[in-house]
C-alpha positions as a Python dict, from the first residue, in 0.01 Angstrom:
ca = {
    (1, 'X'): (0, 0, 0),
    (2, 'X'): (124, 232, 253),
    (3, 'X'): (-42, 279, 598),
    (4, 'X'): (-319, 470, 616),
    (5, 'X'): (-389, 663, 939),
    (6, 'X'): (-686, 708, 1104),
    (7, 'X'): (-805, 1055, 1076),
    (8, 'X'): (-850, 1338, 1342),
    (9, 'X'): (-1234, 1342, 1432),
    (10, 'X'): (-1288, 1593, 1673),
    (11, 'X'): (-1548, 1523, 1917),
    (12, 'X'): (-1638, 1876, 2018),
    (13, 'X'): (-1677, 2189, 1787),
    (14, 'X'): (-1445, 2494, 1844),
    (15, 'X'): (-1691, 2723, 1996),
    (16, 'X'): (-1688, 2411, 2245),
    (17, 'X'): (-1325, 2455, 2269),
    (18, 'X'): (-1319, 2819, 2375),
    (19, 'X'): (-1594, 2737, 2650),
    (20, 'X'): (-1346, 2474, 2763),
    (21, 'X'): (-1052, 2735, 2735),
    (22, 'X'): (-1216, 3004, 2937),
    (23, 'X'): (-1266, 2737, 3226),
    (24, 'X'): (-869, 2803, 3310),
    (25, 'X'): (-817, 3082, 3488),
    (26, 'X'): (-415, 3023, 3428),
    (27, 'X'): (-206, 2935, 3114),
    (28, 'X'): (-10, 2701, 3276),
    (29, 'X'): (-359, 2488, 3354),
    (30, 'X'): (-479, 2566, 2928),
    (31, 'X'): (-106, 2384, 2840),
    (32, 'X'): (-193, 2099, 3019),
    (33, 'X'): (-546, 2110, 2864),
    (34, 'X'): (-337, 2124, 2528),
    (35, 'X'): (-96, 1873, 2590),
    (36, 'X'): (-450, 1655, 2750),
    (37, 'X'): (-566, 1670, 2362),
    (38, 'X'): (-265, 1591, 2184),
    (39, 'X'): (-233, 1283, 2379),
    (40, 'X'): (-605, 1170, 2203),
    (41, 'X'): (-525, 1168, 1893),
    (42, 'X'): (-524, 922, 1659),
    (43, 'X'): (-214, 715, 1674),
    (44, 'X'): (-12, 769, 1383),
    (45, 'X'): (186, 556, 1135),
    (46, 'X'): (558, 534, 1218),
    (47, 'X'): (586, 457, 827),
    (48, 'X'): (427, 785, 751),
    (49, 'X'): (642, 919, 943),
    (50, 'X'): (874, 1049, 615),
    (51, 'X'): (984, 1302, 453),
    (52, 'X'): (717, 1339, 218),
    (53, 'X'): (472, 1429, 507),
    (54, 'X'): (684, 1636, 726),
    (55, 'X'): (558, 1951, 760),
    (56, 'X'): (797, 2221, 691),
    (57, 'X'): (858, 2581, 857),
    (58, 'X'): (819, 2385, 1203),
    (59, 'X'): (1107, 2376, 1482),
    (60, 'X'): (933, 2076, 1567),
    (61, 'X'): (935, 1761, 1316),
    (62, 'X'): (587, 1704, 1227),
    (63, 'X'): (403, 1499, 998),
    (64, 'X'): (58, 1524, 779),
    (65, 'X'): (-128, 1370, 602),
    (66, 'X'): (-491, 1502, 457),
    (67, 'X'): (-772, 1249, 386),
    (68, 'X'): (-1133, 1240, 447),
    (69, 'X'): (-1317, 1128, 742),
    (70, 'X'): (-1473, 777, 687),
    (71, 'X'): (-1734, 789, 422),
    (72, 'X'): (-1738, 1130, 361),
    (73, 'X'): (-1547, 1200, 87),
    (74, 'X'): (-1697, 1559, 41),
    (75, 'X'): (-1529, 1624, 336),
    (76, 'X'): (-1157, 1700, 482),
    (77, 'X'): (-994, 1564, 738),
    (78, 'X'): (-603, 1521, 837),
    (79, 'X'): (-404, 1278, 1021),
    (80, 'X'): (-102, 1424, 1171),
    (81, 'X'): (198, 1396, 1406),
    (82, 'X'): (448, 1545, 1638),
    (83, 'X'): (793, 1468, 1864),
    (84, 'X'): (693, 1739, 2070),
    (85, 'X'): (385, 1674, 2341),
    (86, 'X'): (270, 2056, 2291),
    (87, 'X'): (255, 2041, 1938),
    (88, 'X'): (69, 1729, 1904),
    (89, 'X'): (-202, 1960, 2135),
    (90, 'X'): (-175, 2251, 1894),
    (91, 'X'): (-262, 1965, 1610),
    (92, 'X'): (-548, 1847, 1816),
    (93, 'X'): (-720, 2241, 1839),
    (94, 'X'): (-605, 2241, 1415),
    (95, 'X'): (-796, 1923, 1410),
    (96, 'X'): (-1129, 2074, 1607),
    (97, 'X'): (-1113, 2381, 1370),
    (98, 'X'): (-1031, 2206, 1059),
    (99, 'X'): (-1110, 1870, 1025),
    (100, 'X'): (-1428, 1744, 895),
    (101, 'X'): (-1499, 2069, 745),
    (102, 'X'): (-1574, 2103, 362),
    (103, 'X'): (-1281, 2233, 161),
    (104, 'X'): (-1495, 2551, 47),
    (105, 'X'): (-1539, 2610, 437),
    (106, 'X'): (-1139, 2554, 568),
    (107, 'X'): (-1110, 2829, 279),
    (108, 'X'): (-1309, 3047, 460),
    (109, 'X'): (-1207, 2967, 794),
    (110, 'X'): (-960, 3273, 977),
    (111, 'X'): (-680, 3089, 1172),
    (112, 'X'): (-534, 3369, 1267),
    (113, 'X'): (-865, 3490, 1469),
    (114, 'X'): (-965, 3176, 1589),
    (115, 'X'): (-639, 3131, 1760),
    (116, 'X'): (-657, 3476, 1892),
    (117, 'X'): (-1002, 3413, 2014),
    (118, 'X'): (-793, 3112, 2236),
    (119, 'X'): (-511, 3363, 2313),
    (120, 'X'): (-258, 3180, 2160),
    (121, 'X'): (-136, 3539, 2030),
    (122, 'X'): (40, 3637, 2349),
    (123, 'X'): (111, 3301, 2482),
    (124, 'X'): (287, 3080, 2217),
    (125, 'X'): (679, 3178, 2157),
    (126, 'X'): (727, 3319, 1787),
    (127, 'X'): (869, 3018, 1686),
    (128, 'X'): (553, 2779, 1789),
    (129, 'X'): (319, 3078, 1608),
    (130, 'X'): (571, 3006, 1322),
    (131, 'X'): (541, 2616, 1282),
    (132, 'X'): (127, 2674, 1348),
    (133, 'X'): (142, 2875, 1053),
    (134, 'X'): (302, 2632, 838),
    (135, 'X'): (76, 2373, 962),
    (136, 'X'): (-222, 2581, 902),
    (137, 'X'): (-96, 2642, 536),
    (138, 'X'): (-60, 2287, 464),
    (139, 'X'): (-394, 2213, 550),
    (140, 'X'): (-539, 2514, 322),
    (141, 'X'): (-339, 2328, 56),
    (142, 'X'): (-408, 2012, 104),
    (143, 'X'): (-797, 2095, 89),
    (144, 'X'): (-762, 2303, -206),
    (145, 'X'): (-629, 2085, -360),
    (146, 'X'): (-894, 1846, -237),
    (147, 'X'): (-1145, 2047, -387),
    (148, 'X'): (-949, 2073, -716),
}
């Protein structure tokens, strides 16, 4: 049986994310605050670490795999990875707005504003907005098809 990772279990909510954002008064101190949350996550299989979880569309290699936090199958939750310190902080904030979440709610849930509402519009180069959409699509997938 193949690894299985532990799953991203945010301990704040993302309303308590944007509090924390709005504490920086610079970018350069909200990156580090980024980077800060990608190095809590979970650790993550190197076995997992295949093609059959990368995550494609991303300059970046990263890795996913959806699950359910522990003992709450009704609910989705993702383990993930990245080479790249930023991105692993960009899966962390995915992680506080998705994970945990019933699949009927990530459905309803608008990325796109939610990372506005951070700024991430005007501060994350077009190809970083590009692999944050393909992880955000995975993980509409993956609980779709959860819910399926």
């Amino acid at each position: 049986m193949p690894d299985t990772p532990p799953m991203i279990t945010p301990a704040m909510t993302f309303d308590d994310l944007k509090e924390n954002f709005a504490l920086f008064d610079e970018w350069d101190d909200r990156y580090e605050y980024i980077i800060d949350l990608g190095r809590k996550l979970p650790p993550f299989p190197a076995s997992l670490q295949t093609d059959a979880h990368k995550v494609r569309g991303c300059m970046s290699q990263v890795w996913l795999v959806p699950g359910h936090p522990d003992g709450k199958p009704e609910l989705f939750a993702f383990a993930a990875d990245s080479d790249s310190v930023i991105v692993k902080g960009l899966i962390a904030v995915l992680g506080i707005l998705f994970s945990g979440q019933t699949p009927e709610a990530i459905a309803a849930i608008d990325p796109v504003a939610a990372l506005r509402d951070l700024g991430f519009e005007q501060h994350l180069a077009p190809t970083r907005r590009n692999g944050l959409v393909a992880m955000v699509q995975k993980i509409k997938q993956s609980a779709a098809a959860q819910a399926a």
